[in-house]
N, C-alpha and C positions, 0 to 999 in steps of 0.2 A: 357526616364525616366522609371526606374522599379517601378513596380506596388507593392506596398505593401502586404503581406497577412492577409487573414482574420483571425478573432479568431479560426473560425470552422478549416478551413485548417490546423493552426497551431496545434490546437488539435489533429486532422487527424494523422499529423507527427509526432503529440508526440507519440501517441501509435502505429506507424507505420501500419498505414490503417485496425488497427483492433479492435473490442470491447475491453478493456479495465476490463470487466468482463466476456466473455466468451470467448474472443480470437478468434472468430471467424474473416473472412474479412470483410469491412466493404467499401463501396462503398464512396467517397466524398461525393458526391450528397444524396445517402442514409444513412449517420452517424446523430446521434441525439446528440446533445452534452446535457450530463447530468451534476445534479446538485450535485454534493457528500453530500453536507450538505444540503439539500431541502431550496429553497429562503422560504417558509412558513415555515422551521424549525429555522428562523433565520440565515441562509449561507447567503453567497455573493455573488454577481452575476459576482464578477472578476474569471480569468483566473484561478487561484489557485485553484478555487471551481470548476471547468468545467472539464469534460471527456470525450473523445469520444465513444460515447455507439450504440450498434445495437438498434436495434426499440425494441427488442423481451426483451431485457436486461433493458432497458430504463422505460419499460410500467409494467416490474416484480418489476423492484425497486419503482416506484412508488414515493411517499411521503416517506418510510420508512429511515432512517439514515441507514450510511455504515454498520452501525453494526450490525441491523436490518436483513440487505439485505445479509452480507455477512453469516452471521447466518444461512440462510436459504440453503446456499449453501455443498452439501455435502462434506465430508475430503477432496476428489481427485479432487473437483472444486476448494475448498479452494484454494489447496498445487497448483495448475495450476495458479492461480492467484496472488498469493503470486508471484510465478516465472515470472510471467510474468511480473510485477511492478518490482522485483528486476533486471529481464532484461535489461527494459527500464531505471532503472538508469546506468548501467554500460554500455549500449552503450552511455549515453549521451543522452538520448533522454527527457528525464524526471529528474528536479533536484530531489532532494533528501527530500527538505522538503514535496513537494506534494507524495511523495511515503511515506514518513511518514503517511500524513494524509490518504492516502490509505492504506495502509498497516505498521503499527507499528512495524513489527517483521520482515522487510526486511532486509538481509545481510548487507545493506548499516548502517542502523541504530546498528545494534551488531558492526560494525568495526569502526562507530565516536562516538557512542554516550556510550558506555557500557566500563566501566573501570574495567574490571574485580571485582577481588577480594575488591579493596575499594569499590565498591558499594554495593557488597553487606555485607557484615563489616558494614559502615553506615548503611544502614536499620536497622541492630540490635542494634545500639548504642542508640535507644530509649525506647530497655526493649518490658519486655511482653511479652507475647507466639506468640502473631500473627508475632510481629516483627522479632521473633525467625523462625516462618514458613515460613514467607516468604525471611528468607535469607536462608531458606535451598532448598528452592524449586527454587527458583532463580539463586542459587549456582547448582542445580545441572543443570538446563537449561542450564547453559553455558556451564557447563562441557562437558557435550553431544552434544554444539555446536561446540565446541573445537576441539573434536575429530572426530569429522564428518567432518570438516574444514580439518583436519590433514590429512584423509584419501583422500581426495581429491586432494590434495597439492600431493601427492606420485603415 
């Protein structure tokens, strides 16, 4: 009879035996599985909300929310973390909504969830200057996604 695995293990594979916020390796035995959303900030204690985190990553995050924590993290830790959540969805290792709730601005999310140009059209179809900023600043995000996309493609 095969033995079923555990949550921790499963986490472990999700982020292929490494911190999840510093990328570093992360031992089975030694991984902490973290809370994304803090159980005292209101999260949940299912699989959705769970991570595999180093001790060091673990004890920095704290209580803080993801946003909090990832705040604290400088650009090149950011832009390293971002990658590494968009990784783990494109090999399959991680679906795509938990890479949402980690990271919002993952590749994965610009190619399902962003319709280009009608979205951001809507945003201004409610008026106002802010609605107006934010479809220019939006507009131009993509653009610069676009093209960056492009150059990689060649």
């Amino acid at each position: 009879m095969k033995r079923q695995k555990s949550n921790r293990q499963l986490l472990w594979e999700e982020a292929t035996g490494h911190c999840i916020y510093c990328g570093h390796p992360v031992k089975p035995e030694e991984m902490e599985v973290d809370h994304i959303e803090p159980l005292s900030l209101g999260g949940s204690n299912g699989m959705e909300n769970k991570v595999c985190s180093c001790s060091h990553c673990n004890a920095a995050k704290g209580n803080q929310t993801l946003e909090e924590f990832l705040g604290s993290m400088s650009p090149k830790e950011r832009k390293r973390y971002s990658n590494r959540v968009n990784t783990l969805v494109e090999q399959g290792k991680m679906d795509w909504e938990k890479a949402d709730v980690l990271d919002p601005y993952t590749k994965q999310n610009w190619d399902s969830d962003w319709d280009s140009e009608e979205d951001t059209d809507s945003l201004a179809e409610e008026g106002g200057l802010a609605s107006i900023l934010i479809n220019v600043s939006l507009g131009n995000l993509y653009a610069l996604w676009q093209r960056k996309r492009k150059r990689r493609k060649i």
